[in-house]
C-alpha positions, 0 to 999 in steps of 0.5 A, a space after each residue: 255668915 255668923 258674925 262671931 265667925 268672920 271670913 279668913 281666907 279674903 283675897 287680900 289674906 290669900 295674896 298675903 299667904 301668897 306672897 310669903 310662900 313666893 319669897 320663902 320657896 327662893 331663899 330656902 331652895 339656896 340654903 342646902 345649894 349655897 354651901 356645896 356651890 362655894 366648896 365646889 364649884 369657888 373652891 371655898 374653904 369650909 372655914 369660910 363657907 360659915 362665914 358667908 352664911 352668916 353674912 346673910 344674918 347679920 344683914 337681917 339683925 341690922 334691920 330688924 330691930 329697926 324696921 318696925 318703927 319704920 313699918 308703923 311710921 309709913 304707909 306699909 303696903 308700898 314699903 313691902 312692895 319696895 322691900 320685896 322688889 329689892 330682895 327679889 332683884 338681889 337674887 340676880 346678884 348671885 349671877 355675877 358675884 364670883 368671890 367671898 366677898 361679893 357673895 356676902 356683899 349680895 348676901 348682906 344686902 339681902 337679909 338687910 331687904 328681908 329683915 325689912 319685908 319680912 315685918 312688913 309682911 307679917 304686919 300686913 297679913 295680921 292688918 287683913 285679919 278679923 281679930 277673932 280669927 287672928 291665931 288661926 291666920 296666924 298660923 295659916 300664914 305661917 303655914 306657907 313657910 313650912 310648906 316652903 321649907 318642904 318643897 324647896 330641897 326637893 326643887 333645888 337639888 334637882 334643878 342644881 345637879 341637872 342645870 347648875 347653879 346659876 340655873 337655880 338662881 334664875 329660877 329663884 328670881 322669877 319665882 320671886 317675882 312672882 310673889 311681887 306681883 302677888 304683893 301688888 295685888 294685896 289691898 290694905 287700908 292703913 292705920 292711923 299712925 301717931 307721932 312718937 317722941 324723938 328718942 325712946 325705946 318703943 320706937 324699936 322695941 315693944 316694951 310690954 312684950 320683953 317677958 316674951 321675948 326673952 321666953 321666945 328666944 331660949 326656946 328658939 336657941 333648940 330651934 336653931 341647934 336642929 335646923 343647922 346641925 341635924 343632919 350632921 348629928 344624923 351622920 353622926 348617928 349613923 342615919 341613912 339619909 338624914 335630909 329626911 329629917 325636915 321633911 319629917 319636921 316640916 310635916 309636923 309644923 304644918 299639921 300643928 299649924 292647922 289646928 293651933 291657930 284655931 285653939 288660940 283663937 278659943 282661949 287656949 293659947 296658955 294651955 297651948 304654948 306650955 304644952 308645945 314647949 314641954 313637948 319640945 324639952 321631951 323631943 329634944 332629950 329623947 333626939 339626943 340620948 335614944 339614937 337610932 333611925 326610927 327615934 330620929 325621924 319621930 323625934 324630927 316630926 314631934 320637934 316639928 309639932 311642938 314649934 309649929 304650934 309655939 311659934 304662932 302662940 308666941 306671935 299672939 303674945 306680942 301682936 295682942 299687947 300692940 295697938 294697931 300702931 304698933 304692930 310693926 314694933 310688935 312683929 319686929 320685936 317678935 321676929 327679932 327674939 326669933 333671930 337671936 335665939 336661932 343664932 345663939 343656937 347655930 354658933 353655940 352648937 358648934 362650940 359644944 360639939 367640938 368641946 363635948 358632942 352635938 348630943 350634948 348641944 341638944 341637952 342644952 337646948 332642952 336645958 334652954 327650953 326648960 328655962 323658956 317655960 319658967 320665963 313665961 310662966 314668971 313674967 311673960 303670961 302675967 305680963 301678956 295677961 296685964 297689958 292684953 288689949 282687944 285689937 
C-alpha cells in the first residue's frame, strides 16, 4: 500500500462509524415521535411539549463543556463504553416515565449521557485515524449521522402507528445495545495525558480554536432554524408533504460528505468551507423568498450540501490545532459551538416568526452565515493558519 495513502476503513474505524450509526438511528427515531406521544396519548399541552424537548438540550450543554477535559484526562475507550451503556439503558426510562416532569427527568439525563459519549466518540474515530486521511474519516463518520437521520422517521412513524409508543422505545433500546457491543469491540490505544494546572481555561475549552468556534456557531444558528421549523414553514408555503424536506437534506449532506472529507485531506479545506457557507447564505434566501414546491426541496438538497461539506471543515479546524492530548477539549469546544448555534437557531426562529414570519427567521439566518464567513476569513482561518500542528 502507498504510504502517503494509509488505510481508513480499519476494524477499530468501521466499529467507530458503527457505533455512532447504533446511537444515532434510536435518538433521532424519538424526535418526530416524542411530540405527538405527549399531545396525544399524556394529553401534554403544546406549551409544554417545547419545554420537554428542550430538557434534553440542557442536559447536553451541561456536560459539554466539560466532558472534554474529562475525555483527555481519562483512559477514552472505557468512558465511551460506560457513557454509551448509561445512555442506551435510559431509554428504558421512557417505559415508565408517565408525567412531564419524569419525562424530562429521563430526558435531561440523557443528553447529559450524550454531551459525554458523543466527544468520547468523536475523539475516538479521529485517534483510529491516519492523520492524512483525517478529513475524509471525518466525514465518513459523519456520514453515519445523515444516514441515520434519513432512516430513522421512515422506521419509527411505522413502528409507532402499527404498535405504539413503548414498541418503539423497545426497539430503541435494543438498537442501541447494539451500538454497545460495537464500542466494545473498537481497539484503541490511548494517548499519553499530561497534567494541566488546577484551574485554567483550556481545561474546558481550546483557546486557539475560539475564532472557529464563533464562525461555527453563526453559521450553525441557520442549521437549527431548518431542522426545528422546516416542515412548519413547508405548511405554511402551502407543500404537500413537507417531511420530505430531510429526506432531501439528508441526501445532500451525505453526498457532500462523500467527496469533502477527501478535498480536506488535499489542502482545500479554505476553498471548501468558504464555498460550503456561501453556498448556504444563497439557499437560505432562495428557501425563504421563492415558495413553491420544486424550491423548497432543491433548496433542502443544497442546504444539505453546504452543511455536510461545512460541518467536517469546521472539525478540521479544531481537531488540527490540538495536540493528541487535547482532542477531547478540541471536539468538545467543537460540538459545543454546534450546540449553541442550533439552540440559538431553535428559540430565535420562534420569537421572529410570531413578531414578523418564519421567512424572515431564515433571512436572519443567511444574515448569520453571512456574518460567519467575515469571522472566519478575519480570525478564524489566520488563527487556524498560525496554530495548525501536524498531528
Amino acid at each position: 500500500m502507498d504510504e502517503r495513502k494509509p488505510g481508513l476503513w480499519t476494524r477499530s474505524f468501521v466499529f467507530a462509524c458503527m457505533a455512532h450509526f447504533l446511537m444515532s438511528l434510536p435518538m433521532n427515531m424519538l424526535m418526530p415521535i416524542i411530540p405527538v406521544y405527549l399531545v396525544e396519548e399524556l394529553n401534554i399541552s403544546s406549551s409544554w411539549v417545547g419545554v420537554v424537548l428542550a430538557s434534553y438540550t440542557i442536559g447536553l450543554l451541561c456536560v459539554r463543556p466539560f466532558s472534554g477535559y474529562v475525555v483527555d484526562a481519562v483512559k477514552r475507550k472505557p468512558l465511551y463504553l460506560v457513557a454509551f451503556t448509561i445512555t442506551t439503558a435510559l431509554f428504558a426510562g421512557y417505559l415508565v416515565a408517565a408525567t412531564v416532569a419524569s419525562i424530562m427527568l429521563v430526558r435531561f439525563i440523557q443528553g447529559g449521557s450524550v454531551g459525554l459519549s458523543s466527544v468520547a466518540g468523536n475523539t475516538i474515530a479521529i485517534d483510529v485515524v491516519s492523520p492524512k486521511r483525517r478529513g475524509e474519516g471525518i466525514g465518513f463518520y459523519g456520514l453515519t449521522l445523515s444516514l441515520a437521520m434519513t432512516l430513522a422517521p421512515l422506521l419509527a412513524v411505522p413502528v409507532y402507528n402499527a404498535f405504539g409508543f413503548h414498541a418503539l422505545i423497545v426497539t430503541c433500546l435494543l438498537t442501541a445495545f447494539l451500538g454497545v457491543i460495537a464500542v466494545y469491540n473498537i481497539k484503541h490505544v490511548q494517548k499519553e495525558r499530561v497534567s494541566r494546572p488546577p484551574f485554567s481555561l483550556d481545561r474546558f475549552i481550546l483557546i486557539q480554536a475560539i475564532p472557529a468556534g464563533i464562525s461555527h456557531m453563526l453559521c450553525s444558528i441557520g442549521y437549527g432554524m431548518v431542522v426545528s421549523f422546516a416542515v412548519l414553514y413547508g405548511k405554511e408555503i402551502h407543500v404537500s408533504n413537507p417531511g420530505y424536506f430531510f429526506i432531501f437534506m439528508a441526501t445532500g449532506v451525505g453526498s457532500a460528505r462523500i467527496f469533502s472529507g477527501r478535498m480536506i485531506d488535499r489542502g482545500k479545506l479554505h476553498l471548501l468551507l468558504t464555498s460550503a457557507i456561501v453556498g448556504i447564505i444563497i439557499s437560505l434566501v432562495v428557501f425563504a423568498t421563492l415558495h413553491n414546491v420544486l424550491i423548497f426541496f432543491v433548496a433542502a438538497f443544497f442546504i444539505g450540501i453546504g452543511y455536510g461539506v461545512s460541518i467536517p471543515a469546521f472539525q478540521s479546524l479544531f481537531i488540527n490545532v490540538a495536540h493528541p492530548n487535547r482532542r477531547g477539549t478540541a471536539t468538545s469546544t467543537y460540538l459545543t459551538s454546534l450546540d449553541l448555534g442550533m439552540g440559538i437557531g431553535m428559540l430565535s426562529t420562534g420569537f421572529i416568526a410570531s413578531v414578523s414570519s418564519l421567512s424572515a427567521a431564515y433571512l436572519v439566518g443567511a444574515f448569520c452565515c453571512l456574518l460567519s464567513l467575515f469571522v472566519y476569513l478575519l480570525y478564524a482561518k489566520p488563527s487556524y493558519e498560525k496554530y495548525r500542528i501536524e498531528n
